[in-house]
PDB file of N, CA, C and O in Angstrom:
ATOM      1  N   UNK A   1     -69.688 -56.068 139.665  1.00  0.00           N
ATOM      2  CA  UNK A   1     -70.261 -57.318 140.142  1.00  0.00           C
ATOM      3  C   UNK A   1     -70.606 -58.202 138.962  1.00  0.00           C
ATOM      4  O   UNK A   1     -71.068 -57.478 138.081  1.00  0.00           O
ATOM      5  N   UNK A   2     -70.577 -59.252 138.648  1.00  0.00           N
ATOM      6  CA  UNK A   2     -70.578 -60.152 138.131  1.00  0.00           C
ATOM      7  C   UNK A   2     -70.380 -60.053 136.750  1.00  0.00           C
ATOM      8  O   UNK A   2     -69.228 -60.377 136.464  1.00  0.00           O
ATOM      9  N   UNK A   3     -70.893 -59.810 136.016  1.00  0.00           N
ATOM     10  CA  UNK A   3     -70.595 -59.696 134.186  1.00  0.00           C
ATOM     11  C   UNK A   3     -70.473 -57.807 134.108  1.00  0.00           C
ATOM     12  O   UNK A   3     -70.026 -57.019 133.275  1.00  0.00           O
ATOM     13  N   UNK A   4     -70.846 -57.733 134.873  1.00  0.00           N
ATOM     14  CA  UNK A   4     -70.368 -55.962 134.719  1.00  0.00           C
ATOM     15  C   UNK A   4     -71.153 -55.408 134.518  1.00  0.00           C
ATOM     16  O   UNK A   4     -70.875 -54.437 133.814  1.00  0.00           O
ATOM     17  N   UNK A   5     -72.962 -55.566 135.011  1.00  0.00           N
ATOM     18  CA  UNK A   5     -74.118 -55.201 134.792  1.00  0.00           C
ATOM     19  C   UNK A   5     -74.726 -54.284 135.514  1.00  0.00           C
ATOM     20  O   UNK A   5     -75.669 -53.499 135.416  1.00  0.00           O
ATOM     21  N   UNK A   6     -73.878 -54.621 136.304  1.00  0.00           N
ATOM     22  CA  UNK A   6     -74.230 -53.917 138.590  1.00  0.00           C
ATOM     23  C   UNK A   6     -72.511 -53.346 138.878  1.00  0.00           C
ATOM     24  O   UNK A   6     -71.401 -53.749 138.529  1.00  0.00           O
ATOM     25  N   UNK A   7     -73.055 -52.150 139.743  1.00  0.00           N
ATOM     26  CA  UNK A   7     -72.189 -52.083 140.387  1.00  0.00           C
ATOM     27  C   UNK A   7     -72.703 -51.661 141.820  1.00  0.00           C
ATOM     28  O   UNK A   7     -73.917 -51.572 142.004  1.00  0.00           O
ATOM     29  N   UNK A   8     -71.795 -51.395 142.857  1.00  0.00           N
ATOM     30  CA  UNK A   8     -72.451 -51.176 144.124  1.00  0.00           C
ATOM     31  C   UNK A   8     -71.541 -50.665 144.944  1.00  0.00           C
ATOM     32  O   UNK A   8     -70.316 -50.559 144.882  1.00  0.00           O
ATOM     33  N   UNK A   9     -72.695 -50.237 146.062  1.00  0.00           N
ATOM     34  CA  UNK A   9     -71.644 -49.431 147.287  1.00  0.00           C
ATOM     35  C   UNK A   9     -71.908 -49.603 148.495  1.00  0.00           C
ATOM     36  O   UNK A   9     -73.026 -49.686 149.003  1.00  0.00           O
ATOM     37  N   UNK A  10     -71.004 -49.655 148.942  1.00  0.00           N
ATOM     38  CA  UNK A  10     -71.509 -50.291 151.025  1.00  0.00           C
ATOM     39  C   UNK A  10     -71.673 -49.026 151.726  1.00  0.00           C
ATOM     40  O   UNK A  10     -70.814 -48.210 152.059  1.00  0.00           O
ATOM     41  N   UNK A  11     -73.148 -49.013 151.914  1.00  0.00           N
ATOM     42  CA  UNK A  11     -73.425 -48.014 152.826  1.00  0.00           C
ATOM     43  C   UNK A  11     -73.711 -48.631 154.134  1.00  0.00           C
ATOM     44  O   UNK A  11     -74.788 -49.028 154.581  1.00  0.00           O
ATOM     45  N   UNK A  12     -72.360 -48.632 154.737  1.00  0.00           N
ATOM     46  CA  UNK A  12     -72.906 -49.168 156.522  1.00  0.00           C
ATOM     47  C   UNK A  12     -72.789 -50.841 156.171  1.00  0.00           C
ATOM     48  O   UNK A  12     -71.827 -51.274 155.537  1.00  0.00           O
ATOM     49  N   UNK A  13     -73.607 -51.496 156.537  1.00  0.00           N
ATOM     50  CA  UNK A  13     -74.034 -52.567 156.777  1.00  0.00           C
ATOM     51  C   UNK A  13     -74.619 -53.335 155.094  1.00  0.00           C
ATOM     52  O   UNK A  13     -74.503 -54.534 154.842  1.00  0.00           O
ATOM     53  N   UNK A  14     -75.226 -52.299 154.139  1.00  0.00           N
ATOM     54  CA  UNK A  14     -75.953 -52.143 153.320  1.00  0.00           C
ATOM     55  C   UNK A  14     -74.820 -52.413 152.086  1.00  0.00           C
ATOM     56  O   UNK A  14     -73.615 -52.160 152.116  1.00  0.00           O
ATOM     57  N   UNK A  15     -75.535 -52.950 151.106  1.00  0.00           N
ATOM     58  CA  UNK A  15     -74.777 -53.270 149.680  1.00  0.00           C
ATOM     59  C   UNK A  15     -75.958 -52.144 148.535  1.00  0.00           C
ATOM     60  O   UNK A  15     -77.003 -52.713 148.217  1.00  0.00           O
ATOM     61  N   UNK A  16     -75.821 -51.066 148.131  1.00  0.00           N
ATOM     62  CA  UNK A  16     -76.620 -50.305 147.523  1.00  0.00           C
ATOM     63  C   UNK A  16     -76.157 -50.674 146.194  1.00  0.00           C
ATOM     64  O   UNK A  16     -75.047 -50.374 145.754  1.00  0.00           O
ATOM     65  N   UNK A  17     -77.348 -51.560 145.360  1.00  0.00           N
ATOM     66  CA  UNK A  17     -76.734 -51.423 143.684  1.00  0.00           C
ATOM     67  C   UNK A  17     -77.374 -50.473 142.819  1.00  0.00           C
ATOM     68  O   UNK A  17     -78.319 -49.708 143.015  1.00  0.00           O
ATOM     69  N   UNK A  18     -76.499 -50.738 141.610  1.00  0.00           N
ATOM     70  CA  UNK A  18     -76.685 -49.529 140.352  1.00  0.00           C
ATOM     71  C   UNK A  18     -76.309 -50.300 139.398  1.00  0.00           C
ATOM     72  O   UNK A  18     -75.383 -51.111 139.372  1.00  0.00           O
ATOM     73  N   UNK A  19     -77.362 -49.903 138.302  1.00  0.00           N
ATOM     74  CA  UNK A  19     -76.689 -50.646 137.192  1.00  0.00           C
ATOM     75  C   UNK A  19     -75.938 -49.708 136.256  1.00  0.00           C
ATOM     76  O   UNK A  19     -76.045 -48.482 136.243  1.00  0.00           O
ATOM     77  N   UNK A  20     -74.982 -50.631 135.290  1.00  0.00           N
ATOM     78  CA  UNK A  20     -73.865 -49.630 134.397  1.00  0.00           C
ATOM     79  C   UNK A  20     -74.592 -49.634 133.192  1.00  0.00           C
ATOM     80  O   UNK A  20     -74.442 -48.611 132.525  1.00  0.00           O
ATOM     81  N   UNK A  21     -75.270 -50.417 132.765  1.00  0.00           N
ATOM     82  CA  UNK A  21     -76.052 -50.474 131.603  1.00  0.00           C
ATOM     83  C   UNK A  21     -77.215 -50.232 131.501  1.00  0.00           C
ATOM     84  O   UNK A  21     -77.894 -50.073 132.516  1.00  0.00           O
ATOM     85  N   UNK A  22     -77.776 -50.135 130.191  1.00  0.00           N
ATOM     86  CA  UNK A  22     -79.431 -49.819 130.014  1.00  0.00           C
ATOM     87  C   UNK A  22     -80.238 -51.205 129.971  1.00  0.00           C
ATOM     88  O   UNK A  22     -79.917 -52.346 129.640  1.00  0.00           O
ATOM     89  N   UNK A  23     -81.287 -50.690 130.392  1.00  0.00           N
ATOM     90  CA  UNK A  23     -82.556 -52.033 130.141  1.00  0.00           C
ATOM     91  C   UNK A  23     -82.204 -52.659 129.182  1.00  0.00           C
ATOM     92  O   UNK A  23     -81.812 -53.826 129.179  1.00  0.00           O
ATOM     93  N   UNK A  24     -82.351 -51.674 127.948  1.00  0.00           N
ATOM     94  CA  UNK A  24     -81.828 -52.134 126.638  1.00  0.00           C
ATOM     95  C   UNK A  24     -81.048 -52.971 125.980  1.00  0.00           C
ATOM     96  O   UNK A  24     -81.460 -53.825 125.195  1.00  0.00           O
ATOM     97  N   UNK A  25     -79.385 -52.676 126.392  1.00  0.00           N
ATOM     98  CA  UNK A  25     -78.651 -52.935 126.299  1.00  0.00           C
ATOM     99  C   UNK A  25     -77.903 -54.392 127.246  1.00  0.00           C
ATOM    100  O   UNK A  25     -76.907 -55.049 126.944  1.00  0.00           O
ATOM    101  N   UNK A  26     -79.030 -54.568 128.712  1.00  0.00           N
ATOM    102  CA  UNK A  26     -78.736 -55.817 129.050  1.00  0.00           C
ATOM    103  C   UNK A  26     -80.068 -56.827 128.059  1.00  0.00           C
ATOM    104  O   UNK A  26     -79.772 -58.021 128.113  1.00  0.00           O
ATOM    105  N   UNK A  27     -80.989 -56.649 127.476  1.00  0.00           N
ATOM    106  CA  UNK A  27     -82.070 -57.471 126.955  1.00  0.00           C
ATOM    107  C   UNK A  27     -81.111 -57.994 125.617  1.00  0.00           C
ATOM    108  O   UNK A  27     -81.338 -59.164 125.311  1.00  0.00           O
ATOM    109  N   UNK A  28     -80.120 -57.325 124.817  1.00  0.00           N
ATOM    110  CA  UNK A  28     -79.961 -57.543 123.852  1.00  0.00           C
ATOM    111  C   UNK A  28     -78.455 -58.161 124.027  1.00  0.00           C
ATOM    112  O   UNK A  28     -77.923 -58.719 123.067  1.00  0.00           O
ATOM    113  N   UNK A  29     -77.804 -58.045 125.254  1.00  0.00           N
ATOM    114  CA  UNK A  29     -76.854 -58.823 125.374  1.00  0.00           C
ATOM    115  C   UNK A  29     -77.196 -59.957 125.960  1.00  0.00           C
ATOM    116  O   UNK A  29     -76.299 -60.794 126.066  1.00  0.00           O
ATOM    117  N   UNK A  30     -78.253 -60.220 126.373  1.00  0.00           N
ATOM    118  CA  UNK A  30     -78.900 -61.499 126.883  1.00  0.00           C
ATOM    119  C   UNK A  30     -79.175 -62.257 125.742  1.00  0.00           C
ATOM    120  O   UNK A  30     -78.571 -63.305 125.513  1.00  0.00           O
ATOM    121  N   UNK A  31     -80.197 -61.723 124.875  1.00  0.00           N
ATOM    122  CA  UNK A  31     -80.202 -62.245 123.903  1.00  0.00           C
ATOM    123  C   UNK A  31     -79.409 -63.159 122.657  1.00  0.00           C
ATOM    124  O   UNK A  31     -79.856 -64.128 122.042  1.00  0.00           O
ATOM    125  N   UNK A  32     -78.055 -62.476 122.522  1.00  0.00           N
ATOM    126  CA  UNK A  32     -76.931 -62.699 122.273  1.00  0.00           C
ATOM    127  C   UNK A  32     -76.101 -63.741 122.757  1.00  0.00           C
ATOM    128  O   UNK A  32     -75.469 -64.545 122.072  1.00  0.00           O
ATOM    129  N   UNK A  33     -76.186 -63.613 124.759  1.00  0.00           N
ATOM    130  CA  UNK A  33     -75.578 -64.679 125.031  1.00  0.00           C
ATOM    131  C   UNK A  33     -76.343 -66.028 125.310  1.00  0.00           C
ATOM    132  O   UNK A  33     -75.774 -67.087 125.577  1.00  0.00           O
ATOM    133  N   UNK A  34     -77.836 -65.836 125.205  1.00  0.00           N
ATOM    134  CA  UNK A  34     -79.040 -67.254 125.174  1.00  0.00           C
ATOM    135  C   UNK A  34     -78.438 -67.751 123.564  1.00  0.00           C
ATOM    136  O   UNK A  34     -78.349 -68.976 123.483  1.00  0.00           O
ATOM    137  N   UNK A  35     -78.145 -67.223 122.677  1.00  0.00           N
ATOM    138  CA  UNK A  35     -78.229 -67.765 121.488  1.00  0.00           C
ATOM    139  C   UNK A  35     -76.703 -68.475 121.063  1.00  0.00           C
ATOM    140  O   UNK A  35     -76.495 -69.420 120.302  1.00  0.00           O
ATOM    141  N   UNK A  36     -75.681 -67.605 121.894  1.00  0.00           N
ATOM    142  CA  UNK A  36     -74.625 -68.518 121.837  1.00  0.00           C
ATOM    143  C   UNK A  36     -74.535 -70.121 122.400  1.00  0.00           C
ATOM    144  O   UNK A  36     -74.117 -71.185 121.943  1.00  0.00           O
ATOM    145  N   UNK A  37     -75.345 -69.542 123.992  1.00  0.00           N
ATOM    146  CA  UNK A  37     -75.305 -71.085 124.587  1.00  0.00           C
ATOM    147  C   UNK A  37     -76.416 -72.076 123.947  1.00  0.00           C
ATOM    148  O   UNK A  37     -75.933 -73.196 123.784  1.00  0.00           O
ATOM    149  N   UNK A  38     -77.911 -71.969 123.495  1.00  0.00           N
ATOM    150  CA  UNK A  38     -78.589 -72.763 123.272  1.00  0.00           C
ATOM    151  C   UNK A  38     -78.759 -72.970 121.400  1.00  0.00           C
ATOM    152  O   UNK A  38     -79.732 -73.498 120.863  1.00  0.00           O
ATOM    153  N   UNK A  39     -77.436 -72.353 120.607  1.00  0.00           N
ATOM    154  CA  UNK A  39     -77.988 -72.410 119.301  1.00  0.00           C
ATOM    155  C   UNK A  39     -78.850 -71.713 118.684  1.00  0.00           C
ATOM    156  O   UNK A  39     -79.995 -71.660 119.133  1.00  0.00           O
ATOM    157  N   UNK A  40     -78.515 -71.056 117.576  1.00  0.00           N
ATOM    158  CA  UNK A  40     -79.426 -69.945 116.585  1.00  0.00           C
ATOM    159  C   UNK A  40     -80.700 -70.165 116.725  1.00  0.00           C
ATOM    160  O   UNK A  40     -81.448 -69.200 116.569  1.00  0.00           O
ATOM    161  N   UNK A  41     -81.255 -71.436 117.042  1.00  0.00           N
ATOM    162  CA  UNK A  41     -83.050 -71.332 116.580  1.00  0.00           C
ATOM    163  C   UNK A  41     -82.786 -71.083 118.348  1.00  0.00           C
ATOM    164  O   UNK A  41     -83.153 -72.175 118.783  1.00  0.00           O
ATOM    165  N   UNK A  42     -82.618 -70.757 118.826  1.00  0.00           N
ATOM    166  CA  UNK A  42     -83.107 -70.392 120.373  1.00  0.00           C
ATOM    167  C   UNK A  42     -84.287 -69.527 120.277  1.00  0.00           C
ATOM    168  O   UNK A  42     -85.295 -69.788 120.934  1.00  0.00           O
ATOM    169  N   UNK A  43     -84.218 -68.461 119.457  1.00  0.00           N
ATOM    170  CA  UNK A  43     -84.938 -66.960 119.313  1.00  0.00           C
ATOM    171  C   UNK A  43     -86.559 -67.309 118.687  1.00  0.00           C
ATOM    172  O   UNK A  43     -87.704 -67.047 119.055  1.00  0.00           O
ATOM    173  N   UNK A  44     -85.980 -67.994 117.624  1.00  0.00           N
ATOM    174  CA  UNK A  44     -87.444 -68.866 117.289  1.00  0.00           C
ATOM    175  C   UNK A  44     -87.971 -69.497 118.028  1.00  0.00           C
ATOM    176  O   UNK A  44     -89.182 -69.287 118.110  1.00  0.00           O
ATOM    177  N   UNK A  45     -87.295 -70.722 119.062  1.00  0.00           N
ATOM    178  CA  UNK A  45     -88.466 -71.317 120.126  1.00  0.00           C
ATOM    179  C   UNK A  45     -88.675 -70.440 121.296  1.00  0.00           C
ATOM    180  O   UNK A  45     -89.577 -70.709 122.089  1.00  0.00           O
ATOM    181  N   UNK A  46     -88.107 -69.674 121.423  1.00  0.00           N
ATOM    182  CA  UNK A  46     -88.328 -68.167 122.121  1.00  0.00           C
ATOM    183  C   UNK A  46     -89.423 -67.595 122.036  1.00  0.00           C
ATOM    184  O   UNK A  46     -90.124 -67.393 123.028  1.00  0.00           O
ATOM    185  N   UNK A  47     -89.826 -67.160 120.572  1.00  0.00           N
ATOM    186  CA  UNK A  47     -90.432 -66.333 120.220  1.00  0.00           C
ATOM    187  C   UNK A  47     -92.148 -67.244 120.171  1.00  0.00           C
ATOM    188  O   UNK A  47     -93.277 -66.799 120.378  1.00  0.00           O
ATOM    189  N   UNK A  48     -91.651 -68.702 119.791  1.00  0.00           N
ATOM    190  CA  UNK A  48     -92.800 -69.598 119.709  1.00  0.00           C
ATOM    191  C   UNK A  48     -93.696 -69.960 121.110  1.00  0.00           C
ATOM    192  O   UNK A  48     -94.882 -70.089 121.414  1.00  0.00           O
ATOM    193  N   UNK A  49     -92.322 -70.042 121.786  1.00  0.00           N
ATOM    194  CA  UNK A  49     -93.385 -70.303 123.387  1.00  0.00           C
ATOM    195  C   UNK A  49     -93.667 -69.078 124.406  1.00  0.00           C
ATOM    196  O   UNK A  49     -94.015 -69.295 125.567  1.00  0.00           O
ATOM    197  N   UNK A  50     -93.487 -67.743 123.871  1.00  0.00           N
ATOM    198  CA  UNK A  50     -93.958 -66.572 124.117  1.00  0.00           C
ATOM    199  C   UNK A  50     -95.316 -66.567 123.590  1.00  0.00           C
ATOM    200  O   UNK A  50     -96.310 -66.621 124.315  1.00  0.00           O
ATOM    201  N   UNK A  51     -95.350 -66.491 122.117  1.00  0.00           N
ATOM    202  CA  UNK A  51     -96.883 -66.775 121.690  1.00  0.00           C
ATOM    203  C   UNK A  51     -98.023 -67.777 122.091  1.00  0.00           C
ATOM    204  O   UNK A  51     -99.227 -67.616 122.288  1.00  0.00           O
ATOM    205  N   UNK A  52     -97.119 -68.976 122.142  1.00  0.00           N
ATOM    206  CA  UNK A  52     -97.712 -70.371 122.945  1.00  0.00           C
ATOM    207  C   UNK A  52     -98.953 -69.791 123.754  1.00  0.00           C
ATOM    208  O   UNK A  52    -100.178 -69.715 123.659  1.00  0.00           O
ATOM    209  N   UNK A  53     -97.919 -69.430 124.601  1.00  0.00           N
ATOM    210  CA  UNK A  53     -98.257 -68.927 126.005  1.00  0.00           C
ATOM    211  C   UNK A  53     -99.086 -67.706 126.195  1.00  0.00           C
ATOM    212  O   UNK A  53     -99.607 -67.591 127.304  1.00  0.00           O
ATOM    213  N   UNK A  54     -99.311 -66.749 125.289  1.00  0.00           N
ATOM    214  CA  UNK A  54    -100.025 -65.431 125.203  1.00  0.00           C
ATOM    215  C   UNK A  54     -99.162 -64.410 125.789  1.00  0.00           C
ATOM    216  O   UNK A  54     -99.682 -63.364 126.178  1.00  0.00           O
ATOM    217  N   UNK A  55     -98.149 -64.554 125.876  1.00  0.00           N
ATOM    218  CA  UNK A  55     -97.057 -63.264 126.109  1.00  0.00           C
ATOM    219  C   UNK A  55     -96.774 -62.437 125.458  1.00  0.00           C
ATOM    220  O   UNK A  55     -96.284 -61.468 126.038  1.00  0.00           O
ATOM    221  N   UNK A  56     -96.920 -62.358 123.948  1.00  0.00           N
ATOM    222  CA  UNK A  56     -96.822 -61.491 122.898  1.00  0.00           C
ATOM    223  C   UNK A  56     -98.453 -61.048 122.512  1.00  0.00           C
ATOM    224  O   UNK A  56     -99.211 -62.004 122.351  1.00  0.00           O
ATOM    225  N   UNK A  57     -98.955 -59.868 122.378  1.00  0.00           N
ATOM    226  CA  UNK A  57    -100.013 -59.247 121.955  1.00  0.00           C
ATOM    227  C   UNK A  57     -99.645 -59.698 120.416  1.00  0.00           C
ATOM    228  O   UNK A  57     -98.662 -60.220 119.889  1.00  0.00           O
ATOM    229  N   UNK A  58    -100.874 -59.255 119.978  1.00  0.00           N
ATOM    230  CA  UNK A  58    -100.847 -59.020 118.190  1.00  0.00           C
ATOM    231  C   UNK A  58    -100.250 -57.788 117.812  1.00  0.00           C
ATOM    232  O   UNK A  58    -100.201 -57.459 116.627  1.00  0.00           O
ATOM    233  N   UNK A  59     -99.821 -57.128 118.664  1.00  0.00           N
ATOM    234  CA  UNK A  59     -99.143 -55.379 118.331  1.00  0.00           C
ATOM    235  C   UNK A  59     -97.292 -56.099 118.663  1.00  0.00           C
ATOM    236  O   UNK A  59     -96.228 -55.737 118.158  1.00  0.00           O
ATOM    237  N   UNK A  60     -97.530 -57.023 119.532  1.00  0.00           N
ATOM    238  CA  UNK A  60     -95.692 -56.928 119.859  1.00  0.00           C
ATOM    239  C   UNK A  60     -95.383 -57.769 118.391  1.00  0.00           C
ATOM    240  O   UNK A  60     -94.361 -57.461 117.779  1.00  0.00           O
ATOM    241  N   UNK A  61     -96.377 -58.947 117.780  1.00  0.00           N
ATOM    242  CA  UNK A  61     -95.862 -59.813 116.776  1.00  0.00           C
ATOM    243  C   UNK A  61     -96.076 -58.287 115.512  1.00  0.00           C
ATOM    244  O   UNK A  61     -95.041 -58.250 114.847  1.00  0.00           O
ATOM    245  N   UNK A  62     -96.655 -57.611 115.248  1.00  0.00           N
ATOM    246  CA  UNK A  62     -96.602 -57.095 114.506  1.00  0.00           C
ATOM    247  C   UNK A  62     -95.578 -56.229 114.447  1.00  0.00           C
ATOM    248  O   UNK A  62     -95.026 -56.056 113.360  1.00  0.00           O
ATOM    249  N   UNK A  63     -95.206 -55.638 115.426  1.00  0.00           N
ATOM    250  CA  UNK A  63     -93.638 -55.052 116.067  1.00  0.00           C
ATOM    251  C   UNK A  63     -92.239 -55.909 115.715  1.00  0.00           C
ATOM    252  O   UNK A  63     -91.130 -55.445 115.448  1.00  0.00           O
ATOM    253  N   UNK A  64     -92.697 -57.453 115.811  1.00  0.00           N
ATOM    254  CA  UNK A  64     -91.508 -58.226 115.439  1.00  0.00           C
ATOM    255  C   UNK A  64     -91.214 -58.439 114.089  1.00  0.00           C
ATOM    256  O   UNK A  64     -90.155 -58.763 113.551  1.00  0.00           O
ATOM    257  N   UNK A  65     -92.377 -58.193 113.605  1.00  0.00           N
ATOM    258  CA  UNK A  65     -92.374 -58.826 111.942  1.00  0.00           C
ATOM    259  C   UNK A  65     -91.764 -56.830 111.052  1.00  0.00           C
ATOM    260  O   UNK A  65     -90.850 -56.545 110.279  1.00  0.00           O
ATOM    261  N   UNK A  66     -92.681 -56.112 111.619  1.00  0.00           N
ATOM    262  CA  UNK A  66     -91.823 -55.118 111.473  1.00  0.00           C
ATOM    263  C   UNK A  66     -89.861 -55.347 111.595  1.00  0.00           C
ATOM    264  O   UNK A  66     -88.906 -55.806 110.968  1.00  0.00           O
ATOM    265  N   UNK A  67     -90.050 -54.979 112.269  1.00  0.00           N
ATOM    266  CA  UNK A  67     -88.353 -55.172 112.706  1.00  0.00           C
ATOM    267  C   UNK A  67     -87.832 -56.437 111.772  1.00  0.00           C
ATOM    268  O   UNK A  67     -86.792 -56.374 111.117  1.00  0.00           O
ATOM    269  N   UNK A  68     -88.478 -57.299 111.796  1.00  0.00           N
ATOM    270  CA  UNK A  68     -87.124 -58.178 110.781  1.00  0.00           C
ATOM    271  C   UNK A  68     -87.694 -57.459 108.803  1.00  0.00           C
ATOM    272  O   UNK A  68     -87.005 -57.532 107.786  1.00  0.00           O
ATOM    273  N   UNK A  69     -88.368 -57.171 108.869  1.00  0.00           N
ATOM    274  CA  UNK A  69     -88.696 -56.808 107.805  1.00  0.00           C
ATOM    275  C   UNK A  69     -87.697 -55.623 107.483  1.00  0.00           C
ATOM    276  O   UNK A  69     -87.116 -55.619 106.397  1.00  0.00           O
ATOM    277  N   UNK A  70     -87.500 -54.673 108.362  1.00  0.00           N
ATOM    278  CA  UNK A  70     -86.527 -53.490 108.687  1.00  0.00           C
ATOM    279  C   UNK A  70     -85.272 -53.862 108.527  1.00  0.00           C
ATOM    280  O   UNK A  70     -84.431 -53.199 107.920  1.00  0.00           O
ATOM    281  N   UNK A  71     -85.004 -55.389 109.286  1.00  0.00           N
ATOM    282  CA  UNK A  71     -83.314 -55.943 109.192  1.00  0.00           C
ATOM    283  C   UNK A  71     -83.252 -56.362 107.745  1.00  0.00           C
ATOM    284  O   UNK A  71     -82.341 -56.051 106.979  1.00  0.00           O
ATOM    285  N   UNK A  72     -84.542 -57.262 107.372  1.00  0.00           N
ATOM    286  CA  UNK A  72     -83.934 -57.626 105.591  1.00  0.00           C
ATOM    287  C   UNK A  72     -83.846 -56.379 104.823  1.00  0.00           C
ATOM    288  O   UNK A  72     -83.000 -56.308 103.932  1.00  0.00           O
ATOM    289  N   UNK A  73     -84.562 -55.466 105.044  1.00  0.00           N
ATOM    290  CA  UNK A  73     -84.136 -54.533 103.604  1.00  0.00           C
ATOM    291  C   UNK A  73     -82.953 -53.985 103.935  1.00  0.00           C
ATOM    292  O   UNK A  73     -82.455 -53.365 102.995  1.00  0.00           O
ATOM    293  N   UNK A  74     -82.319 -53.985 104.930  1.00  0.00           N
ATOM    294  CA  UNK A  74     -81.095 -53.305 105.133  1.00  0.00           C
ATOM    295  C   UNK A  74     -79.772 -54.690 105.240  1.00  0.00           C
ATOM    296  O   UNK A  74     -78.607 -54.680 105.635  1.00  0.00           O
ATOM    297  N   UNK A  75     -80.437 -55.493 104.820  1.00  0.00           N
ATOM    298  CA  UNK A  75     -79.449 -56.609 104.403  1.00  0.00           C
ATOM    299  C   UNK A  75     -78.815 -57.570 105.154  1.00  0.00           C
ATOM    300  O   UNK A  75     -77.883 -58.251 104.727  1.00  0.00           O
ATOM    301  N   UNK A  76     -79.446 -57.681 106.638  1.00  0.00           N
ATOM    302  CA  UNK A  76     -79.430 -58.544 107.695  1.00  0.00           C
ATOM    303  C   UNK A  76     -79.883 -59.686 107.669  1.00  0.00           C
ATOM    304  O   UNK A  76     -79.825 -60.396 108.673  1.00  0.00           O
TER     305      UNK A  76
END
């Protein structure tokens, strides 16, 4: 079904879905395809109106700054 995220089965009357992928693995292909359509700083005003807004704790920004800190030393 549609990008290949779901799949499903007709039980009876019923459309039963399943997904083929992980949580994971659809968050980071989302990610991927928000940044193709809206341009590289997408992730930054992303990340800005998450905080804006109080959607990110001080543990998830510290989680983020981790992680890119993790991507530069490994040369990302």
């Amino acid at each position: 079904a549609g990008k290949g995220y779901l799949t499903y089965q007709r039980k009876g009357r019923v459309s039963v879905y399943h997904p083929l992928i992980t949580k994971d693995a659809y968050f980071e292909q989302t990610a991927v395809d928000y940044s193709k359509i809206w341009g590289k700083g997408v992730l930054k005003r992303m990340a800005a109106a998450l905080i804006k807004e109080n959607e990110l704790s001080k543990n998830d920004i510290q989680d983020l700054k981790d992680y890119l800190d993790e991507l530069d030393s490994m040369g990302h």
